[in-house]
N, C-alpha and C positions, 0 to 999 in steps of 0.2 A: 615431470617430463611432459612436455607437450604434443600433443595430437598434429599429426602432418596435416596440413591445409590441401584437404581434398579438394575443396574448390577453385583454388589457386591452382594446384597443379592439374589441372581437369581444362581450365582455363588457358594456359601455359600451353599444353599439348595443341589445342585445340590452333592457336591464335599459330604455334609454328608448322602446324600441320597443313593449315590453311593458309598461309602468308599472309593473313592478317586481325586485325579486329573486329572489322566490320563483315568477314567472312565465319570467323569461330563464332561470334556472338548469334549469328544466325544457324548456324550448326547447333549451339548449344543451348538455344531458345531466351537465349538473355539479353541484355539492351549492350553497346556497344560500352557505355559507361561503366558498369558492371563487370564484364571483362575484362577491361582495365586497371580497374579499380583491385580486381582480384589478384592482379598477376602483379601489378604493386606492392600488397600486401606479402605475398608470397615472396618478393626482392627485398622484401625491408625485413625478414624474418630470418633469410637467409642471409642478409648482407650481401649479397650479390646483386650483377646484372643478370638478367635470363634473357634478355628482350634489346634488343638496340631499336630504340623509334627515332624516325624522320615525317618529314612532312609527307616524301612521298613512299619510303616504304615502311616494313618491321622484318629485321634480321634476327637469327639465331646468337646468340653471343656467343665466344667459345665454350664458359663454364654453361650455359644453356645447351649445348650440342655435349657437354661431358655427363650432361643428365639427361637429356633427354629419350635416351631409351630405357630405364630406368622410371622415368614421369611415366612413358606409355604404359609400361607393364603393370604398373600402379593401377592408371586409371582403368587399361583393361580390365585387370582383377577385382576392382571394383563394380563394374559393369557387369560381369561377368556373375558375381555376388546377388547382385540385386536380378538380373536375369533369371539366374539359377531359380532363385525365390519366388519368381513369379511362375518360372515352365511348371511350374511343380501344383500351381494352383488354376491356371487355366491353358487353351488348347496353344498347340506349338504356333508363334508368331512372329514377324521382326523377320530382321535381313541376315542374310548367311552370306560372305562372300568367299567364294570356291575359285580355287588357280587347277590349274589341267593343261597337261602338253597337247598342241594343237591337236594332230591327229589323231591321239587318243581322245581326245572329248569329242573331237566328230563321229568317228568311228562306233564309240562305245557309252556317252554319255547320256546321250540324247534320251533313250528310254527309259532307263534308270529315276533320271532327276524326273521326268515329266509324270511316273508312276508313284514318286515322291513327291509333289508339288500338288499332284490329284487328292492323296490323302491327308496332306497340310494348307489347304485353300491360302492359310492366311502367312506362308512363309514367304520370303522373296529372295530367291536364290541371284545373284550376281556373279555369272559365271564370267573369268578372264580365258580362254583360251591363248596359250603362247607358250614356245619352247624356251623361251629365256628361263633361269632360274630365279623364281622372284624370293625377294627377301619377307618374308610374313608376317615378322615383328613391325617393321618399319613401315610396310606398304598395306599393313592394316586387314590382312585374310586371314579367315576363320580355320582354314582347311586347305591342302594341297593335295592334288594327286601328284605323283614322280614316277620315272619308270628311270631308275640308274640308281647307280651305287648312292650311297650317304654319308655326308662329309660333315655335314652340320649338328654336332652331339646337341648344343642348346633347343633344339625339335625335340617334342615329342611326336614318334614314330608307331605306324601301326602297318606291320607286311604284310600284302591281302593277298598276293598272289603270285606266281612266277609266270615271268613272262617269256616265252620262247620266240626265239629268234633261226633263222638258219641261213646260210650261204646259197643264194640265189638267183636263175639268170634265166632265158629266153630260150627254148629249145630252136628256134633259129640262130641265136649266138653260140652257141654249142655244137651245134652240126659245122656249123664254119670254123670256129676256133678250135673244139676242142672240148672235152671236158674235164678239168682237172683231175686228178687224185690222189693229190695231195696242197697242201696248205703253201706249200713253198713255190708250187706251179704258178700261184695266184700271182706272182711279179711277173709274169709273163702276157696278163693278161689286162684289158681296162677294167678296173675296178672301184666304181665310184663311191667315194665317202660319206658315211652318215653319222654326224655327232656333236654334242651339244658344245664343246670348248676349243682345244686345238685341232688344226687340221689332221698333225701329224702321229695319233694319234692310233699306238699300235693294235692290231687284233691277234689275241695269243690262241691259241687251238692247242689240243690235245686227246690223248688218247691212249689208254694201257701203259702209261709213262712215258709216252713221246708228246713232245711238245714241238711247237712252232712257232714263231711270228711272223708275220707282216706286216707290213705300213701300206696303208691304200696310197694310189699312185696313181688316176686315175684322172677322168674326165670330166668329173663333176666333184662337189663335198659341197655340201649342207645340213643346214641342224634339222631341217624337215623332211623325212621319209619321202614322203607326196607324190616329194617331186621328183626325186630320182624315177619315179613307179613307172610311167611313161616310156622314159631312156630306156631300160631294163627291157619292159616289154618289144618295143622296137628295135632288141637284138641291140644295145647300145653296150653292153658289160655285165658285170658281175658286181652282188652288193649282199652287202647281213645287214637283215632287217625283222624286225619283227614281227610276228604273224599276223597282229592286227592291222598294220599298215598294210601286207600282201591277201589278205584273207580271201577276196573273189577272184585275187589273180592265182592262187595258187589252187583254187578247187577248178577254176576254169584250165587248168594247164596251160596259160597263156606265162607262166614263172612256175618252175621248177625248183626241188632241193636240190644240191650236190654237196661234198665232200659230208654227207651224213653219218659217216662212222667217224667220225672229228667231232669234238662238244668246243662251243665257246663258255666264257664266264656264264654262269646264269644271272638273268637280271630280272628285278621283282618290281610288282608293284608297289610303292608303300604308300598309304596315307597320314600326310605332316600335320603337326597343331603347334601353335603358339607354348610355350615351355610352361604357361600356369595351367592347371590341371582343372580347375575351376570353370566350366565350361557352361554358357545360356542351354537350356534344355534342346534348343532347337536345332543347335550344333552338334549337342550330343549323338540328339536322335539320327540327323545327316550323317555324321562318322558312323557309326555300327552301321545304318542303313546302306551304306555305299560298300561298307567292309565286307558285309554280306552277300550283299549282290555280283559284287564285282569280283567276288571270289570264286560265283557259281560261276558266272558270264567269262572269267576267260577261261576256268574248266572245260567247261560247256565247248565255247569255241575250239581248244586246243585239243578237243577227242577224237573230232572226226581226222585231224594230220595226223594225231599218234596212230589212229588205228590204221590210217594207210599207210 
């Protein structure tokens, strides 16, 4: 049986990662010849194409795009191999790249990684900030924070924290409208939307066995908290949000709770990883590091609203 051509497929990843040769061979520190030559190898071995070359570009082939997530995994887990071997013999090194929903990395990241970054001089953290959901395998990240549900079994997942959230508005849009009490009031009122996929997307409540829904209906929807924040304060509506997006508006009483004898779904934080378990020591350390902290850090946060 033959040994798979690590180098080939190392090369392969690299050249369709990068859209070309003269970009992977300088990723990969080899001469442009050489990468070529590799991924050659690796098409004559498989009998296949991986590669479509032209003069002015390099495409994916179809059977190349039917492996090619499968090549990355590979060569991560390789990578990953020889990293492991090394965290273990000198100090933590090398580049980390972290994904996190905008506002929560504003909000909450900021001193964490920098008191993490103090103690590892020599790590380079690459932080993405954005509420899209990004794919990790494909788009090459060490680590994600999430704050929603989990749809993607192929993750490994780690739940750091529950995240609370409450129904909330302007104590000058309240004195004028009204203030609900109950869930079903809430169609009567402008209720601007926060959420990562469709618009129309329902908020169920309950309590003691009664349930409710509603579909926001309202004068804004966006995936970013942020920006609703604004609207809300200036008596614009009513929104569920969570407490780290509202956290100086709601110690400032410039946003208030209501309908609080009502619970939504609970939503947590989780931190994601790439499905090989195989991890460079300097990831490792990053995961527990952040699992720890961020588990104090929204406790911490969410003590002083439970206790009022």
């Amino acid at each position: 049986m033959a040994f798979p051509d690590y180098e080939g497929w190392a090369c392969f990843v690299a050249v369709a990662d990068s859209g070309g040769f003269t970009a992977a061979a300088s990723a990969l520190g080899l001469s442009k010849a050489s990468v070529s030559k590799a991924v050659s190898r690796l098409e004559a071995s498989l009998g296949i194409t991986l590669l479509h070359r032209s003069s002015r570009s390099v495409t994916v082939s179809t059977a190349g795009a039917g492996l090619l997530e499968e090549a990355r995994a590979m060569v991560a887990a390789a990578t990953a191999a020889t990293e492991a071997a090394h965290g273990d013999r000198f100090d933590l090194a090398g580049p980390i790249r972290l994904a996190a929903p905008m506002s929560f990395g504003i909000k909450v990241l900021g001193a964490p990684l920098a008191a993490f970054m103090a103690e590892h001089p020599a790590v380079e953290i690459e932080l993405t900030l954005s509420d899209a959901r990004h794919d990790l395998i494909a788009e090459g990240f060490d680590l994600a924070l999430r704050v929603a549900s989990l749809d993607d079994s192929s993750l490994l997942a780690r739940t750091i924290a529950p995240i609370p959230t409450s129904v909330i508005a302007s104590p000058a849009y309240l004195d004028r409208h009204g203030t609900p009490r109950h869930p079903l009031e809430l169609a009567g009122h402008r209720l601007a939307g926060y959420g990562h996929r469709e618009k129309a997307r329902p908020l169920r409540f309950h309590r003691e066995g009664e349930e409710a829904t509603i579909v926001p209906a309202g004068p804004l929807f966006t995936n970013n908290g942020d920006v609703i924040v604004p609207t809300l304060v200036a008596g614009g509506g009513i929104a569920v949000l969570p407490h780290f997006i509202i956290e100086s508006e709601l110690r400032a009483g410039t946003l208030v709770p209501i309908l609080t004898d009502w619970s939504l779904p609970q939503a947590y934080l989780h931190l994601l990883s790439p499905p090989s378990r195989l991890r460079p020591a300097r990831v490792r350390a990053l995961s527990d590091y952040l699992a720890d902290t961020l588990k104090r850090s929204c406790a911490g946060r969410d003590s002083w609203i439970s206790a009022g």
